[in-house]
VOGU-3710 file (C-alpha; in Angstrom, 3 decimals, decimal comma):
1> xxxxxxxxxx> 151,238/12,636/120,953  154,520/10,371/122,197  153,395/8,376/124,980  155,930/10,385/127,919  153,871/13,014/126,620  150,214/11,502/127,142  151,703/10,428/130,753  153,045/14,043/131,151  149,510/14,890/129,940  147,684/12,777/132,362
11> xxxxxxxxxx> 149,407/14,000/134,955  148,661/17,694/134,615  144,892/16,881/134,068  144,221/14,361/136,886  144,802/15,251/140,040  146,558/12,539/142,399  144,448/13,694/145,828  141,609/13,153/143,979  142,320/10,429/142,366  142,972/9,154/145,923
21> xxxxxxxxxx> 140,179/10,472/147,774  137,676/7,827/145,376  139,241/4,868/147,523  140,856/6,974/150,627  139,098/9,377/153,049  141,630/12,611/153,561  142,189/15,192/155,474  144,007/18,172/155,200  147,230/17,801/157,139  149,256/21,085/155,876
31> xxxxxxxxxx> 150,104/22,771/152,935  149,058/21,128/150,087  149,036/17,587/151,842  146,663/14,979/153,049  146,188/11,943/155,421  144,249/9,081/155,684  143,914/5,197/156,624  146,279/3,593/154,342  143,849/1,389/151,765  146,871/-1,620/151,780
41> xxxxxxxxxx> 147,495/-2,472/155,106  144,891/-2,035/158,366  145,562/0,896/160,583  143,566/2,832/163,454  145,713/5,771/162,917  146,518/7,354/159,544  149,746/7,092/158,465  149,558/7,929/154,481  150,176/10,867/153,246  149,630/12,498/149,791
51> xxxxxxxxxx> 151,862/15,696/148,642  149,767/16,861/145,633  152,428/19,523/144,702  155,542/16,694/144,355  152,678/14,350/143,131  153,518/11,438/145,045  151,808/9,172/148,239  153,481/7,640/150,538  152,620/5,532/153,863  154,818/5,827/156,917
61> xxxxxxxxxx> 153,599/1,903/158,280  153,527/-0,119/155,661  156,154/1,594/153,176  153,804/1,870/150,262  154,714/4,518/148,102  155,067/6,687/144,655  153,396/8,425/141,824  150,082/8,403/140,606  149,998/5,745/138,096  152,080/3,643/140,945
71> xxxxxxxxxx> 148,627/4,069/143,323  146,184/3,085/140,652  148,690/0,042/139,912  148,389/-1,353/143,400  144,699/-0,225/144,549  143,829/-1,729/140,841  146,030/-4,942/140,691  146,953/-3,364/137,337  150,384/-3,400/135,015  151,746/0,422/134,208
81> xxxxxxxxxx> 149,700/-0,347/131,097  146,830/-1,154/132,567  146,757/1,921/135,004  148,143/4,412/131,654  144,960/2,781/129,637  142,482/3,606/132,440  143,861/7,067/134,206  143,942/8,280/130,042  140,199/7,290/128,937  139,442/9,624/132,531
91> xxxxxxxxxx> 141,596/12,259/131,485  140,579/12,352/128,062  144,573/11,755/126,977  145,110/9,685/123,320  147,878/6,933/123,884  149,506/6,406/120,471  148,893/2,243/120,118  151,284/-0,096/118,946  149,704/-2,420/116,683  145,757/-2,640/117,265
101> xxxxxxxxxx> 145,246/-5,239/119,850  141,995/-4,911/121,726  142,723/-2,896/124,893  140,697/-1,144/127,377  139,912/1,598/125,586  138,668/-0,872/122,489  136,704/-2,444/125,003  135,000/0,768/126,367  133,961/1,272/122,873  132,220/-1,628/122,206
111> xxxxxxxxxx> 129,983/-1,485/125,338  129,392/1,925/124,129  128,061/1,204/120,748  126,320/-2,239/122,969  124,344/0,177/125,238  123,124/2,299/121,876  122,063/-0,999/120,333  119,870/-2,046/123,523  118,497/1,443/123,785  117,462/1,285/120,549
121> xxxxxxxxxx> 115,910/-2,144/121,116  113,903/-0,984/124,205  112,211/2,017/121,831  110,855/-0,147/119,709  109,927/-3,138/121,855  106,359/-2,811/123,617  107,086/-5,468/125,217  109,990/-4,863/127,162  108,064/-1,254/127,873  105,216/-2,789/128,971
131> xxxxxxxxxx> 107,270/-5,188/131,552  109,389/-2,282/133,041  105,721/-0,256/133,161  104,758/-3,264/135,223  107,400/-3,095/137,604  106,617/-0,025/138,349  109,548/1,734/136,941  108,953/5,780/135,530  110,424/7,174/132,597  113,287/9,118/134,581
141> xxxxxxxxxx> 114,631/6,011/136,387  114,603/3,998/132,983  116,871/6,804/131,381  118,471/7,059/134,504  119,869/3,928/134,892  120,476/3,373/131,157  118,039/0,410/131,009  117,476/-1,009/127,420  116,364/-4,438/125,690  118,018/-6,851/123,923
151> xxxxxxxxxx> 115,922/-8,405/120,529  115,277/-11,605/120,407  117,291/-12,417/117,429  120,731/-14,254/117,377  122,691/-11,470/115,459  121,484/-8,164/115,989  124,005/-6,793/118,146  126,537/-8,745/116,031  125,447/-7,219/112,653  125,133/-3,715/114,184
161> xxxxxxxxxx> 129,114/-3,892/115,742  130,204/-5,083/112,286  128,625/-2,151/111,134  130,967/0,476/113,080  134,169/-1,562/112,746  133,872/-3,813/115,540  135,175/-7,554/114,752  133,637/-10,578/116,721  136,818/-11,126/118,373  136,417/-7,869/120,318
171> xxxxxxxxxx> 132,631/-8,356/120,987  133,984/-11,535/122,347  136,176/-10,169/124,467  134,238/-7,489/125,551  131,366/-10,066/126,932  128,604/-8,853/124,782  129,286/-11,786/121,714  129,461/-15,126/122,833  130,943/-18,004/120,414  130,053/-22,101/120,087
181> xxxxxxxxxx> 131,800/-24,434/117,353  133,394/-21,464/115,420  130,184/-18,912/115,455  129,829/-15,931/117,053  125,793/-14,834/118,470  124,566/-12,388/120,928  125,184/-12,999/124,322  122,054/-11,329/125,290  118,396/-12,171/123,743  115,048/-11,279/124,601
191> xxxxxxxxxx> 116,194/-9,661/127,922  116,172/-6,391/130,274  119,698/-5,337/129,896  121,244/-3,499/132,892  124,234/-1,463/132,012  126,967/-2,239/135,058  129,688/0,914/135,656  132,685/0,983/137,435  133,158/3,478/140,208  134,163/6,328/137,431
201> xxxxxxxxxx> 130,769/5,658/135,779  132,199/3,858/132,696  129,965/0,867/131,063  132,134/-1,944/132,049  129,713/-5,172/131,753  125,894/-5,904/131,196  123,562/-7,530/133,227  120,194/-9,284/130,955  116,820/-10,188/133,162  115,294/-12,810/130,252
211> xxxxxxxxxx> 112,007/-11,663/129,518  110,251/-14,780/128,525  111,378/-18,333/130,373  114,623/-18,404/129,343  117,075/-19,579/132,126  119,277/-18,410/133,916  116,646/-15,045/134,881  119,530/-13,335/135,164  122,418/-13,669/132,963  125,813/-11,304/133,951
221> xxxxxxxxxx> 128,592/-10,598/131,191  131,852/-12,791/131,903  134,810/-11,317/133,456  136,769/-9,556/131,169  139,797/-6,874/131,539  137,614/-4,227/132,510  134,747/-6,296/134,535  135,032/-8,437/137,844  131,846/-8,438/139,523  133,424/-8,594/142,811
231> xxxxxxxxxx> 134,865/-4,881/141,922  131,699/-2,788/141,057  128,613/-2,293/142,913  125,296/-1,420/140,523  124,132/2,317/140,924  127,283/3,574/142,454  128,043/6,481/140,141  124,037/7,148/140,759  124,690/6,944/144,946  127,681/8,885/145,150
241> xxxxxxxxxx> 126,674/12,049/146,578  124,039/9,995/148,832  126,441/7,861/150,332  128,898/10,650/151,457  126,548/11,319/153,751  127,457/8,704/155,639  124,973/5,887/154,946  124,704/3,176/152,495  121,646/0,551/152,321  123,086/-2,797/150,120
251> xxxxxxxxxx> 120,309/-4,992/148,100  120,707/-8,021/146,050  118,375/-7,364/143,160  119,256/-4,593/140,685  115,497/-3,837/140,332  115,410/-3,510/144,043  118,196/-0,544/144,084  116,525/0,946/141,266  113,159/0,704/143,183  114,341/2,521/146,724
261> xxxxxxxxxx> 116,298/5,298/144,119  112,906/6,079/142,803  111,337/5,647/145,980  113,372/8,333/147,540  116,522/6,011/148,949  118,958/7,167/146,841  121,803/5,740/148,938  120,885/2,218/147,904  123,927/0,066/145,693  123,172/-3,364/144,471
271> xxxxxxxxxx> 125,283/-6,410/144,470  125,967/-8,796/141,839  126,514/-11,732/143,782  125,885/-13,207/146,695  126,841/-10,528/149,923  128,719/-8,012/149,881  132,752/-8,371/148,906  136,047/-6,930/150,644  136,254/-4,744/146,994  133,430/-3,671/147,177
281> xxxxxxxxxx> 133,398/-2,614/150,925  136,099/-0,359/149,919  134,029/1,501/147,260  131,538/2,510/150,116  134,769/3,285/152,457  136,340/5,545/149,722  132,931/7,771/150,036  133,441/7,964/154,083  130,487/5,625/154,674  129,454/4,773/158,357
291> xxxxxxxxxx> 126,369/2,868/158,645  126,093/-0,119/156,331  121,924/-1,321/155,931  122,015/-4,885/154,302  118,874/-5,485/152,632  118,898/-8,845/151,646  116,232/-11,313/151,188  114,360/-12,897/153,010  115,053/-16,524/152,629  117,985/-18,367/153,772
301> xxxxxxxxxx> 120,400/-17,617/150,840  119,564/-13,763/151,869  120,400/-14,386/155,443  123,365/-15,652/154,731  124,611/-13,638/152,542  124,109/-11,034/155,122  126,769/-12,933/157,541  128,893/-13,272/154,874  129,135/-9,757/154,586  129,264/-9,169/158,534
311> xxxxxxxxxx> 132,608/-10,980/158,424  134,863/-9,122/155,861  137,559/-8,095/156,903  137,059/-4,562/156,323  133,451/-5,246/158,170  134,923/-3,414/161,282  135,388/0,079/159,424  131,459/0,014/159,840  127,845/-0,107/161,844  126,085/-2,872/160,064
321> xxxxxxxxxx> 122,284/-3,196/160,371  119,827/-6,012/158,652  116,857/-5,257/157,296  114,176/-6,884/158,021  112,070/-6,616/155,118  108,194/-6,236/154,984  107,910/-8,195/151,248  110,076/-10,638/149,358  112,339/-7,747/148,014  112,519/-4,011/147,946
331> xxxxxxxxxx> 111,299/-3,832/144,475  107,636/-5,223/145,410  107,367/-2,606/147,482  107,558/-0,062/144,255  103,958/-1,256/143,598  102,637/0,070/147,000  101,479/3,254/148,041  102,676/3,043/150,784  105,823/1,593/150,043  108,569/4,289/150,646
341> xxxxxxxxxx> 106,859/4,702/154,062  107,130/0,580/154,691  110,829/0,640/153,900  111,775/3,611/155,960  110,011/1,755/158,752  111,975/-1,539/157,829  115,193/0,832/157,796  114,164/2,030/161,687  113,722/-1,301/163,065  116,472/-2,954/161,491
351> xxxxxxxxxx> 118,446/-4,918/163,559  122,404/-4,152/164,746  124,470/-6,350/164,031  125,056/-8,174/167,798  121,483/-8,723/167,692  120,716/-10,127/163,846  124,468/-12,578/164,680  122,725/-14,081/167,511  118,985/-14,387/165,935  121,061/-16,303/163,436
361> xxxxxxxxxx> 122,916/-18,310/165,619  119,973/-19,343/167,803  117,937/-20,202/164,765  115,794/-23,654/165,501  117,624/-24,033/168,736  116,444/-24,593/172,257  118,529/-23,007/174,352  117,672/-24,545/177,262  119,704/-27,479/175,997  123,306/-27,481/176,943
371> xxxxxxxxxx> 124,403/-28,607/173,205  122,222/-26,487/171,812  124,023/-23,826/173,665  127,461/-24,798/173,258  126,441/-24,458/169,363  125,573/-20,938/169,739  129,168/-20,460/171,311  130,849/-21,999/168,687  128,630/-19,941/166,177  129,680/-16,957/167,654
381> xxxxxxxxxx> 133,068/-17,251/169,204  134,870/-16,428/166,041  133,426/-12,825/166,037  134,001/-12,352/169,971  137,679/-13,567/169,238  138,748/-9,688/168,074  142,100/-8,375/167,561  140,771/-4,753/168,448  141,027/-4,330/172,213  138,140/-1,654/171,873
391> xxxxxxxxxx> 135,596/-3,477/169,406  132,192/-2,168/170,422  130,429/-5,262/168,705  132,627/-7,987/170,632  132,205/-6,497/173,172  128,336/-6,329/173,209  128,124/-10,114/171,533  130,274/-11,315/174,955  127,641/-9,355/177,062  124,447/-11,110/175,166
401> xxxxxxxxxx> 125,907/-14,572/175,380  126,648/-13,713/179,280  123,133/-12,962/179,388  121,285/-15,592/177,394  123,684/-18,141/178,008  123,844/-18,459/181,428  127,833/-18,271/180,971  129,658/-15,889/183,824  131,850/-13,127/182,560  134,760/-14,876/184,042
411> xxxxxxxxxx> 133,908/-18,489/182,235  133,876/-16,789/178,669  137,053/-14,654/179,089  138,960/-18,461/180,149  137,149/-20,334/177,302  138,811/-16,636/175,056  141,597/-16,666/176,323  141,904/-20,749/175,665  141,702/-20,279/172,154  143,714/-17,190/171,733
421> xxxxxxxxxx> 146,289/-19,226/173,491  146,566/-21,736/170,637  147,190/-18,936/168,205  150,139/-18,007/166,651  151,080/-13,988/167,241  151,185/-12,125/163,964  154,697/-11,537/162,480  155,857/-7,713/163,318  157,295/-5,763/160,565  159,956/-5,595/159,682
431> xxxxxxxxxx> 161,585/-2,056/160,686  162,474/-0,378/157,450  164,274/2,832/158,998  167,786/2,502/158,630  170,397/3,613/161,239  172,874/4,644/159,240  173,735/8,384/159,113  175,335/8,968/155,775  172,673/6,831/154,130  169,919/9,045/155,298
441> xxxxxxxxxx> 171,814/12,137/154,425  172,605/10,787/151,075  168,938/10,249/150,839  168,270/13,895/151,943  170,406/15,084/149,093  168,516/12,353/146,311  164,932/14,168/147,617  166,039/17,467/147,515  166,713/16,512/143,664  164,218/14,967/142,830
451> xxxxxxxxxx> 161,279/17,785/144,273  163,233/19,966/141,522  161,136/20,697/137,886  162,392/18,167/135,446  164,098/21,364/133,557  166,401/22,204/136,056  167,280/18,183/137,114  169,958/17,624/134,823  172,090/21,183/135,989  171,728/20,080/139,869
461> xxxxxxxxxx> 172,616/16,159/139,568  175,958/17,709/137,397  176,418/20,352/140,364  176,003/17,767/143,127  178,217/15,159/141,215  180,971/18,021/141,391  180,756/18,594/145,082  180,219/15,390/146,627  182,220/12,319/145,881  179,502/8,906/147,439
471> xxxxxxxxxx> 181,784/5,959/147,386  181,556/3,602/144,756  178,335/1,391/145,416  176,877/3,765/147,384  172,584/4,860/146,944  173,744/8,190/145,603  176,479/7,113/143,689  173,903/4,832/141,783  171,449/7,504/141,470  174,159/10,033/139,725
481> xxxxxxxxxx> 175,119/7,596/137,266  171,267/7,172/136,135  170,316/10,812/136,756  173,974/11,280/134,244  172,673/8,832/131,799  168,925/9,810/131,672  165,557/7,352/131,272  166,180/4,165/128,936  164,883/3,943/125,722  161,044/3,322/125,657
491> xxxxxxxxxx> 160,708/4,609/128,907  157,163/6,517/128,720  157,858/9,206/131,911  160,501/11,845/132,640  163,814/11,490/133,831  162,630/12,247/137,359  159,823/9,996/137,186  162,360/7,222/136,242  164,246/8,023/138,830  162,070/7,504/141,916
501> xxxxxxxxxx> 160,562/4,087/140,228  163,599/3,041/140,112  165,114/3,597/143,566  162,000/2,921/145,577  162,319/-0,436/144,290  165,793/-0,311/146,726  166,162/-1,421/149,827  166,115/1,842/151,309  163,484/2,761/148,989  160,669/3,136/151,139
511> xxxxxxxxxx> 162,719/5,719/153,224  163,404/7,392/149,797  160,076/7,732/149,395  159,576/9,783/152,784  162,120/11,725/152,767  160,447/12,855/149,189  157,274/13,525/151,314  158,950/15,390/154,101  161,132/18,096/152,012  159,952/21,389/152,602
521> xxxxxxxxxx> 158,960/23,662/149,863  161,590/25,847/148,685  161,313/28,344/146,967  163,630/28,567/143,820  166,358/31,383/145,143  166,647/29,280/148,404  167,163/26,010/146,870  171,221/26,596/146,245  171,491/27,189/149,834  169,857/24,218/151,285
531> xxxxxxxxxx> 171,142/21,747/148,842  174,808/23,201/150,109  173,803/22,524/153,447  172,464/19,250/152,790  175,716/18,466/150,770  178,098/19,500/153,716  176,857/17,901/156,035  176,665/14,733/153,692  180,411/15,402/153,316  181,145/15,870/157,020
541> xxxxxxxxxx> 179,438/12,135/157,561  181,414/10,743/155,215  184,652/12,087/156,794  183,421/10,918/159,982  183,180/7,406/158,349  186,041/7,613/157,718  187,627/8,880/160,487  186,230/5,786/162,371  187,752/3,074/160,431  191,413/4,987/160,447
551> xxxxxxxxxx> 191,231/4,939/164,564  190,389/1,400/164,636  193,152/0,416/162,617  195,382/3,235/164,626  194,516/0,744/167,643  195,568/-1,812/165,981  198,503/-0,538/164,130  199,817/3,063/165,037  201,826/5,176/162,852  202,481/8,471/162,206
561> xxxxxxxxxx> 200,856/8,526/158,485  197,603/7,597/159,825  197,694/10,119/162,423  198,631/12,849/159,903  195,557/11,469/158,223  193,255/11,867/160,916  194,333/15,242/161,564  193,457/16,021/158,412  190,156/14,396/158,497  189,162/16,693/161,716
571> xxxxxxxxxx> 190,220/19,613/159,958  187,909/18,637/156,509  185,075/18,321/159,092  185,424/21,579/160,815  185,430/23,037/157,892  182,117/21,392/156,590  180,505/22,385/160,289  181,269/25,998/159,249  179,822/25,707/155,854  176,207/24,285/157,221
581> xxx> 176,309/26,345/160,245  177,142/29,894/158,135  174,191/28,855/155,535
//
């Protein structure tokens, strides 16, 4: 298979709403169409749209727009490369490789054949099955979760990927080798391993809990093309259908999420550092999560990891609660009768966020102490200072320090407003919609194109070329000349594909872009009629144009020959009014 065809192939098989819908919540909003809050700038009211029958998204504020592999570029931070390698291991598309450099789908492999090796390890260790038996872990959660063991020995893994092909070059660089002075070894001995998946439920990394004293306890694979911790959240494949629901309980400890899944809290996602990050916000966002339960530790790293987490920027988009938990971690409570019932009593006392910010903030303070207090402003003040005008939490935090505070209403609002005052307004942006009239036809006639089926392109760019004459330097003179020539040499897409990459990349691209989202659907025997329509009135406005420019110089110079001309011009455009108005 060429590679246009594998991204022709792609296409077909994956569908761009639902490709979509894993990081945006839709709605239906008309025939095959969909809106939601635009994942690449902030927005209270939706304003991107996704046409699943032209196979494009666009947004309406921020001007973000295009085709499938152009969404999974930007929501990714990938190359076309990158987003082609990952949208054709999901769609079960072959790309034909140049070459055999280790790429993503190279990579996939090796964790692949690095999960068998570790599942084979934990068969025939008793040790590492006596440990997990201790932690309370059954059978189902242990196949579950893919849990296996890494052998003590420095080669094992090494010998067995040499064994299917694998060089220690790619173990290298997919994290599960590691190399000193020349020599390659396992990254991973004597330890729990912990398969980590990405949101499509693809091994991407490995987590190892050492089994004997080996430091660090927990040992993460390195970052690698495929794996940034800060991306993936452990057991989120496994909480999906939970945490459409609407809730989503956040734990530190891998064991621990394990632990509440078996326990019956199957909307629990660990994280693999320390709070919860703006990436990983947006995985529980994508699966229309409401209420966010952080169940951190205990101890002070666990607290503060739970403000750290309370002041994302995407922190807003949710109810956040802390849990107040009964034992060290989640995972003790495994060991308890009675622990499912514990936690779900943890879950109903746990404290909204207004309240938990100012427990924190009034930690080891007297607050009958006027420093003392004016700490617990500070503390606070930057969560008070919203942007929102309606931010429920603000809101409520200005109402608790009016109360414990002994501030009036009136004295906060000044010391506010004091500091908003010595803050710069946010640039406005820039306004993208052009105001000129035979630009936005010309883009009418570029959309109307480029909605056709790549086999009837070619006939309608020669038609419209024939009947329409865009001066020189003109958007649509640029497009005909590349729709003429067709897509360069090595281009992996269609012609039409090429096409809108490369005029959204205009200045007027954005506006491309949504006239492309607002065309109607036409059906095929009424296309010839609107694309004449579209076409004369294009022609009228550029008769117009240039009616304009002959009065001004008939003001400044008058002769007969330019008054002949304009005559002329009025009778072209009558005769285009007729056209569109007959049709």
């Amino acid at each position: 298979m060429e590679r246009a065809q594998a991204v022709e192939a792609i296409k077909r098989r994956l569908s761009l709403k639902e490709v979509v819908s894993r990081y945006v919540a839709l709605k239906p909003a008309g025939r095959g169409r969909w809106k939601g809050l635009c994942p690449f700038h902030q927005e209270k009211t939706p304003s991107f749209y996704v046409d699943e029958e032209n196979g494009l998204f666009h947004c309406f504020g921020c001007k973000a727009g295009g085709d499938l592999f152009a969404f999974v570029e930007r929501i990714e931070g990938l190359d076309f490369m990158g987003a082609l390698e990952r949208l054709a291991e999901e769609a079960g598309v072959e790309i034909p490789q140049a070459g055999a450099p280790a790429k993503r789908r190279e990579l996939l492999d090796v964790l692949k054949l690095s999960q068998e090796y570790f599942l084979e390890g934990l068969k025939a260790s008793l040790e590492a099955q006596e440990y997990l038996q201790r932690r309370g872990l059954s059978p189902e959660s242990l196949a579950r979760f893919g849990l296996g063991y890494a052998p003590a020995r420095g080669d094992g893994l090494l010998t067995y990927l040499s064994r299917h092909g694998i060089s220690p070059e790619e173990g290298l660089k997919a994290g599960v080798l590691a190399e000193k002075d020349g020599r390659f070894y396992d990254r991973f001995r004597n330890r729990i391993t912990f398969p980590i998946k990405d949101h499509l439920g693809r091994i991407v990394a490995f987590t190892g809990r050492a089994l004997g004293e080996e430091t660090p306890k927990y040992l993460n694979s390195p970052e690698t093309p495929l794996f940034r911790k800060r991306e993936v959240l452990f057991a989120y494949p496994e909480a999906k259908a939970k945490l459409r629901e609407g809730r989503a309980i956040v734990v530190e400890g891998l064991f621990d999420a394990i632990a509440l899944h078996q326990m019956g809290f199957a909307e629990a996602v660990a994280v693999l550092g320390s709070g919860l990050s703006e990436e990983q916000a947006r995985l529980l966002e994508m699966q229309e999560v409401r209420e966010v339960y952080l169940a951190f530790d205990a101890d002070e790293a666990g607290q503060k990891a739970t403000l750290q987490s309370l002041d994302l920027a995407l922190a807003r988009r949710f109810l956040f609660y802390a849990v107040r938990l009964p034992s060290k971690d989640p995972g003790d409570l495994l060991l308890l009768p009675e622990g499912p019932a514990l936690f779900q009593k943890a879950l109903e006392e746990a404290l909204p966020e207004v309240e938990f910010r100012f427990q924190e903030a009034t930690r080891n303070l007297d607050l009958t102490r006027p420093e003392h207090k004016r700490k617990v402003l500070e503390a606070l003040t930057p969560r008070m200072l919203s942007p929102e005008p309606f931010d429920p939490v603000a809101d409520r935090l200005k109402a608790l320090v009016v109360e414990r505070l002994g501030l009036s209403p009136r004295q906060l609002e000044d010391y506010l407003a004091s500091l908003k005052r010595g803050r710069r307004p946010p640039p406005q942006p820039p306004k993208a919609e052009p105001q000129n009239r035979v630009l936005l036809l010309e883009l009418d006639v570029m959309a109307l194109l480029l909605s056709l089926p790549e086999e009837r392109l070619a006939e309608w760019v020669h038609h419209t070329a024939l009947h329409v004459w865009p001066p020189e330097g003109s958007l649509l003179s640029e497009f005909l000349e590349l729709a003429g020539r067709g897509q360069p040499q090595g281009y992996l897409g269609s012609r039409r594909d090429y096409l809108r990459q490369v005029l959204s990349r205009k200045e007027a691209g954005g506006i491309l872009l949504e006239r492309l989202m607002l065309v109607p659907s036409v059906d095929e025997p009424r296309f010839p009629e609107l694309l004449e329509k579209t076409l004369a009135r294009l022609r009228e406005a550029y008769y117009l144009e240039r009616r304009a420019k002959l009065k001004e110089e008939l003001n400044r110079n008058p002769s007969m020959e330019i008054l002949r001309e304009i005559q002329e011009l009025d009778q072209a455009i009558e005769a285009e009014r007729r056209i569109y108005r007959k049709l």
